[in-house]
C-alpha positions in Angstrom: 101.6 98.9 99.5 98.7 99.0 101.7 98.1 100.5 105.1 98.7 96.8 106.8 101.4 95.7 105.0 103.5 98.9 105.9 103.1 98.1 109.6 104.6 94.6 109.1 107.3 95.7 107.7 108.2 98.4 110.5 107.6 95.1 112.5 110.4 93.2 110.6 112.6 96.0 110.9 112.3 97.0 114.6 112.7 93.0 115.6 115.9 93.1 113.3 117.0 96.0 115.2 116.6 94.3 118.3 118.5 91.5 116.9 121.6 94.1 116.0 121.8 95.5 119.2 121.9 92.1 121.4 124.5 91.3 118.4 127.2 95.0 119.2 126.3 94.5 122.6 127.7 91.0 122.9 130.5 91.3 120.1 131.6 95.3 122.1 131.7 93.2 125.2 133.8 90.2 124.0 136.6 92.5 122.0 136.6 95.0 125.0 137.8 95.1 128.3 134.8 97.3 129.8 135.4 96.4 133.7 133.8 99.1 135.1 130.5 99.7 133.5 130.0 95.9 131.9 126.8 95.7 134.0 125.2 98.7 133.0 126.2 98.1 128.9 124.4 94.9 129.6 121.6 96.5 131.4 121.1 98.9 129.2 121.5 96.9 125.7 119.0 93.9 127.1 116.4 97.1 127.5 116.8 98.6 124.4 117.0 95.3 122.3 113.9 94.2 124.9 111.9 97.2 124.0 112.5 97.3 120.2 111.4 93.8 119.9 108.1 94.5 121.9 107.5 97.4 119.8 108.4 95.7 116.6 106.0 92.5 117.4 103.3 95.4 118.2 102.7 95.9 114.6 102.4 92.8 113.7 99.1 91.7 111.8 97.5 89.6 113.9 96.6 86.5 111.9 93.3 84.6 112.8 
């Protein structure tokens, strides 16, 4: 697999990452009764599952 083609997969996986934490996030707040801190699991699973994706769309190919 070339050099390219490598990247775009890391891509894929970082955006389904992202995916998968918006995902626990969501399903650990529904199933839970986290009163106290609901803010910052939000908070702090929007950033990671924001950063991820950015990351992940970074090494996409860009097609001309």
């Amino acid at each position: 697999m070339d050099k390219e083609g490598t990247k775009e997969k890391f891509g894929d996986y970082l955006i389904d990452i992202s995916k998968y934490v918006i995902t626990a996030v969501l399903i650990t707040l529904f199933f839970n009764d986290i009163s106290s801190s609901k803010v910052l699991t939000y908070i702090i699973g929007a950033l990671v599952a924001i950063l991820t994706l950015i990351w992940g769309l970074f090494y996409f190919k860009k097609k001309k």
